[in-house]
N, C-alpha and C positions, 0 to 999 in steps of 0.2 A: 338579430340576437336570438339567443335560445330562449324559452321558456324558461318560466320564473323556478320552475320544479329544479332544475338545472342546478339552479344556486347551491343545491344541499351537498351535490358534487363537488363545491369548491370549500366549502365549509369543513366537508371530511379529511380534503388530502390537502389542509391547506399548511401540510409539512414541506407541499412541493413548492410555498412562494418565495426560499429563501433559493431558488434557482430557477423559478418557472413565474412570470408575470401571471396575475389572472388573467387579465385582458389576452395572454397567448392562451388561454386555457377559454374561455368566452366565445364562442363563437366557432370556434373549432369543430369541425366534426370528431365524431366517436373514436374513429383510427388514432383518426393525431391526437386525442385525449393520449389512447395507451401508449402511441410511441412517442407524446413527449413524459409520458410518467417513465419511460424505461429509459428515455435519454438523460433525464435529471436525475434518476437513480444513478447511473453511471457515472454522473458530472457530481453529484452525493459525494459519492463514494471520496472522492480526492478532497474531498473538505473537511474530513473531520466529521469527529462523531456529533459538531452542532447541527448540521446539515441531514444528519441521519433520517431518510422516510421511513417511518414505520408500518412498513409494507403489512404486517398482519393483523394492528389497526385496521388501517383500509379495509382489509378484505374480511375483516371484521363486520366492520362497518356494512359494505356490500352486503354480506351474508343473511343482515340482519336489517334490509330492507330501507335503511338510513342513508343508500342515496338511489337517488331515482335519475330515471334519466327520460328526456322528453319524449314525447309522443311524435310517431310521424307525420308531419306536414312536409309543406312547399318549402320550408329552411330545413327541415330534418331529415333527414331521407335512408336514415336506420333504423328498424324497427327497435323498442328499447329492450325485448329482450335479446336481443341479436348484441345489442350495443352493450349492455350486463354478462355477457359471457364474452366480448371480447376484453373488456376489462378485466374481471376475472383471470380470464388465459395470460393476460399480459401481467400480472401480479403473480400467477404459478411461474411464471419463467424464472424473472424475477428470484425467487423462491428456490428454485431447483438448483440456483446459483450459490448456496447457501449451503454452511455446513448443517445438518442434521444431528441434532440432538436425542439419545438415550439415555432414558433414567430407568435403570435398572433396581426395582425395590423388593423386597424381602419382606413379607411380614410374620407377625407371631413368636419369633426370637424372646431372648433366647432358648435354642431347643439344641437338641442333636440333630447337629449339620449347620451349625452356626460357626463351628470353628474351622470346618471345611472351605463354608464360603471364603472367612475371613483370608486364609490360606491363598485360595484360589485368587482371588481380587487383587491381594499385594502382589503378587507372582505374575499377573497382567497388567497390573499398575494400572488400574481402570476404578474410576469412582462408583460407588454404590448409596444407598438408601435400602438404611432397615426399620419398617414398622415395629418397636417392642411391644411386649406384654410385661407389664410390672412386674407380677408374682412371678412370673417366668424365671425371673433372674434369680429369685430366693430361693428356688426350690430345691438346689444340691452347690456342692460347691464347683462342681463342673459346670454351671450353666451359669453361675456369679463368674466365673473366671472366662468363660466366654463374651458373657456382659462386657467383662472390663478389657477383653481385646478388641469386640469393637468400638468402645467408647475412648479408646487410646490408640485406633488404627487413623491417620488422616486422612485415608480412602474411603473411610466409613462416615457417613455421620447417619445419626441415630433421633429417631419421632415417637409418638406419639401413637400407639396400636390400643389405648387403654388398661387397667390394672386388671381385671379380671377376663376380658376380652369376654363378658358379657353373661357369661358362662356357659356360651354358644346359644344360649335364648335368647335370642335379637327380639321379638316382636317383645315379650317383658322386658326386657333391657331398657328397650325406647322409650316402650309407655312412659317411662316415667322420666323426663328429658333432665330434671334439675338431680337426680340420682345419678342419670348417665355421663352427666358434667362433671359430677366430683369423682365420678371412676375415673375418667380424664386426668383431673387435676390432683388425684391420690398417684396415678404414672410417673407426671410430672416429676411430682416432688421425690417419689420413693426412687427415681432414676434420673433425677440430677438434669433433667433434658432441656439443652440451651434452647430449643425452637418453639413455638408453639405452632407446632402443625399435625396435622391429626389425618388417620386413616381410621374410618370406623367400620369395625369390626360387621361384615355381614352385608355390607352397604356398600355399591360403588356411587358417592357420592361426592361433587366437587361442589367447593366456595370458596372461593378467593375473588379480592378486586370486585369487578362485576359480573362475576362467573356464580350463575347456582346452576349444578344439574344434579336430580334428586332421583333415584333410580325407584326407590321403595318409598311410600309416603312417610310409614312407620316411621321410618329416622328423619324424616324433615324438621321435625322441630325442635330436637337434639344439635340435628346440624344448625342452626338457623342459633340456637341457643350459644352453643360455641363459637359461631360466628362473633355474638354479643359480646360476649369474652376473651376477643382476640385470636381467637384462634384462625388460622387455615385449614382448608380439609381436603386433601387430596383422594381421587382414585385411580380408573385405571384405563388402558386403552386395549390392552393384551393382557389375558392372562394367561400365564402356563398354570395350566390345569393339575390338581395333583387328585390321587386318586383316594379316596378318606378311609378307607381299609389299608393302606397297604404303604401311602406315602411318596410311592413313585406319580413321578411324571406324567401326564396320560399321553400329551399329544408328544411327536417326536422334534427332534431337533430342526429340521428339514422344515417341520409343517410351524414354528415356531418365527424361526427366520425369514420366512418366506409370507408370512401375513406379517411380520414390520415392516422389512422393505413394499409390500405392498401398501400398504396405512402409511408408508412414509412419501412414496409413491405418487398416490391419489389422493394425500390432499384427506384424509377421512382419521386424523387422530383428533379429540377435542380442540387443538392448538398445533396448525399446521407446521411441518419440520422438527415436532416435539414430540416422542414418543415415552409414556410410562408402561413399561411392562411390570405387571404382578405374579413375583413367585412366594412358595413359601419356605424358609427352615428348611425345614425336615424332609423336604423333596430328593436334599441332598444329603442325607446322612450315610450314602454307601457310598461303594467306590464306583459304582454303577453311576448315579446317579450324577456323582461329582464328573465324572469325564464329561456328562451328557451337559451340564453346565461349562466347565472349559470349553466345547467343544461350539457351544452358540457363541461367548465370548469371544474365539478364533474365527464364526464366518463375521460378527460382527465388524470387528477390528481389520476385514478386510479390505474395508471400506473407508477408504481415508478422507470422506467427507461426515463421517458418524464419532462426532464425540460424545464421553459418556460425562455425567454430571448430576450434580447431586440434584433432590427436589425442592429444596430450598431456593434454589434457582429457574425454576420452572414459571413459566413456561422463557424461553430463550426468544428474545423479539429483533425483526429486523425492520 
């Protein structure tokens, strides 16, 4: 028998007992752990989604030290880190089998180049996520009527960016987390918004479920506050960079595309197979700018294991 350390193995993936005995898992070596996890993935698969392993669980799990695997002796005869990366490897196959997930999001709307994207999205038929700005929408009647073409587009659905978006003084802003929350919850209401999910403004910060990663401290206890309040708080994996003089783009298409597919690649966005990239508005309000957006949409869409979807659905699990 394995060591008792072993057990925590069977405790994590014990998605695979509704196709896999423990006792076949017990005593096994390390190989046949991962090839019977990818032969009961495969026998999974024809069962119906009750049978589903939640492969990113697992490797979840894995990642975060919650299963161990035994030490070498006279019954083990693989070292355990040796035995942790084939497991691992045999959960990326797994993986790579899978369709890939893009959540394309927009923040700071409405602005000029909100009705561009709008435009451009329907014309690809590809789902988006846009972070608003409350006051944003009131400010002319052109950027209320952009509001309400993405709040009436079904490609679009629309969060949570805050009302004031801070007034780009994030370290005041935070300070004061129960201020920060009713800037939130003034969005909310001033923009009708069905979700409560939030991108805060200055911060790439995530919490949801059992996910906190907190990039700045400053906004920890805003996020942490929101949290209290139901909220979700999404950030980002990719940003396309914009330039704060001038609005354009910074990095190019080419260099844009080629770090997702790599981050979709290797296994390195927060939630493997899930990709959030961050743009803003206004990036696109030329005609310039707008081709340089179709033009990622068209290498993306090349790819017919990449679909796109909203963040409300995030992260996408297998």
């Amino acid at each position: 028998m394995l060591k008792k350390s072993f057990v925590a193995v069977l405790a994590v993936i014990s998605a695979l007992t509704t196709v896999l005995s423990c006792n076949s898992i017990v005593g096994s070596t390390t190989s046949n752990l991962t090839d019977s996890l990818e032969n009961s993935l495969t026998e999974g698969n024809t069962k119906g989604k009750q049978d589903t392993v939640k492969l990113m669980d697992i490797l979840d799990s894995l990642n975060r030290g919650k299963i161990v695997f035994p030490a070498l002796d006279s019954i083990n005869k693989i070292d355990p880190k040796v035995a942790k990366r084939q497991f691992r490897d045999s959960i990326y196959r797994e993986l790579n089998k899978k369709d890939k997930h893009i959540f394309l999001t927009f923040d700071d709307g409405p602005l000029i180049g909100s009705s561009a994207i709008d435009s451009i999205i329907t014309s690809k038929d590809i789902k988006i996520s846009t972070f608003l700005v409350g006051k944003h929408a009131g400010m002319s009647k052109r950027l209320k009527r952009d509001f309400d073409r993405y709040m009436n587009n079904p490609l679009v659905e629309c969060y949570n960016h805050s009302f004031t978006h801070a007034a780009n003084k994030f370290h005041a802003f935070y300070s004061n987390p129960e201020i920060a929350v009713s800037d939130f919850e003034k969005c909310e209401t001033s923009l009708g918004l069905k979700h409560k999910i939030v991108r805060m403004p200055g911060r790439n910060i995530w919490l949801f479920d059992d996910v906190r990663r907190v990039d700045l401290t400053s906004g920890a206890q805003t996020a942490d506050l929101l949290g209290v309040n139901g909220y979700k708080i999404y950030g980002w994996d990719v940003e396309w960079k914009i330039n704060g003089l001038s609005g354009k783009p910074v990095q190019s298409v080419e260099e844009v595309y080629r770090r997702i597919n790599n981050m979709l690649g290797n296994k390195s966005t927060l939630k493997p197979n899930n990709i959030v990239l961050l743009m803003h508005d206004d990036m696109f309000q030329n005609k310039k700018g707008q081709q340089l957006l179709s033009n990622l949409i068209d290498s993306l869409k090349q790819h017919k294991d990449y679909k796109f979807d909203f963040i409300a659905n995030y992260p996408i699990k297998y």
